[in-house]
VOKEMI-177479 format. One line per 4 residues: number of its first residue (from 1); their letters; for each residue x, y, z of C-alpha. Coordinates in pm, whole numbers. Each point is the difference from the previous one (the first is absolute). Layout:
<nodes>
NUM	A	X Y Z ~ ...
</nodes>
This chain:
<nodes>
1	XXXX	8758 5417 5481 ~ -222 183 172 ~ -16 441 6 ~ 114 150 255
5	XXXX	-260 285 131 ~ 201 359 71 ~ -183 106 363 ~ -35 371 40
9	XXXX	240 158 167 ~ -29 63 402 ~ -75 313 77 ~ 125 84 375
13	XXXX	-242 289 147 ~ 254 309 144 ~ 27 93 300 ~ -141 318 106
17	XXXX	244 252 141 ~ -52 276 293 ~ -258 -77 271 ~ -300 -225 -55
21	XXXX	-307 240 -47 ~ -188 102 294 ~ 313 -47 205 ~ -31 238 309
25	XXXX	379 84 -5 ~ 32 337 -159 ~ 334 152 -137 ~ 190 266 241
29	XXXX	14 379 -154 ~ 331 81 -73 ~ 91 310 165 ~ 158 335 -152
33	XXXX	251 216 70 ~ -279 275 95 ~ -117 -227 252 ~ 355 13 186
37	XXXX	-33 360 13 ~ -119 167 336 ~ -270 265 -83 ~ -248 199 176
41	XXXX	-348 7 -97 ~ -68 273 -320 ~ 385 -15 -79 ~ 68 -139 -311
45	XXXX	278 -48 -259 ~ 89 242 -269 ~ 300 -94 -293 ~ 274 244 -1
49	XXXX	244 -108 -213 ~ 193 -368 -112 ~ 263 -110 -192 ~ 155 -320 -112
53	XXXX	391 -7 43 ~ 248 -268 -80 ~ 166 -130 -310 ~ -296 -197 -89
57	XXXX	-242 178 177 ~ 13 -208 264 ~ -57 208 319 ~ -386 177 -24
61	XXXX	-23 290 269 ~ -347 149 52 ~ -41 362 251 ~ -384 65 152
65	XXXX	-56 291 207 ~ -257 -101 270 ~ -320 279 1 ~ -252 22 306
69	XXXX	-356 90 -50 ~ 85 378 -16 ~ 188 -67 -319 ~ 346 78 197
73	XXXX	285 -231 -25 ~ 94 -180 358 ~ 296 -240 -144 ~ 139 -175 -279
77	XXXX	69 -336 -108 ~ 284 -177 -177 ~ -108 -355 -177 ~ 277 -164 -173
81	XXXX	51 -326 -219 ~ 336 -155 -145 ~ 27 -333 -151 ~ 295 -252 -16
85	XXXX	195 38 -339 ~ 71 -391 61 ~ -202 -291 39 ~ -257 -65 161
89	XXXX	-64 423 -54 ~ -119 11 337 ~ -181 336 83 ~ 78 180 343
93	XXXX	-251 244 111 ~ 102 403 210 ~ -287 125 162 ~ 69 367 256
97	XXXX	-258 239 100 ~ 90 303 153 ~ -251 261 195 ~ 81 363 -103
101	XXXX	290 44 295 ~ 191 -285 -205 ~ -36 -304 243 ~ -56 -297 -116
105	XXXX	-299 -159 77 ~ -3 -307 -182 ~ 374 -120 -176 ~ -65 -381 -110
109	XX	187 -180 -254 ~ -140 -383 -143
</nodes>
């Protein structure tokens, strides 16, 4: 009876993920809440206060006071995040900035 030879197993090359190298398609930047926001040039953002409310800390609240180039505060803004206590935990997004009068300048949600 003749042997029977064991052939090496096949080895299948993977395939590679993502975009081939030297592709020209480039990923888009992902844009932040700060970029929503409606500022004049030399204003930025400075942290007031925050706090995370909810049984299981589920709503995040975060207070900036908006300062112009003299250093004196020309608004405020109110950025807020809650997530879904139930599946899928979805997150929902509270964006309002306010110039110093108290009118809203931007109010989006997402």
């Amino acid at each position: 009876m003749p042997s029977k030879r064991m052939q090496p197993p096949v080895t299948v090359p993977k395939r590679p993920r993502g975009r081939p190298p030297g592709s020209k398609a480039k990923s888009k930047p992902v844009p932040t809440w700060q970029d929503r926001l409606m500022l004049n040039p030399g204003e930025v953002l400075r942290k007031s206060n925050g706090e995370t409310t909810g049984n299981f800390g589920q709503f995040d609240t975060e207070n900036y006071d908006v300062i112009d180039a003299q250093g004196q505060s020309v608004g405020t803004v109110v950025y807020s995040a809650s997530t879904s206590l139930k599946p899928p935990f979805r997150m929902r997004y509270w964006l309002v900035q306010k110039d110093i009068a108290g009118k809203a300048i931007v109010d989006t949600r997402w």
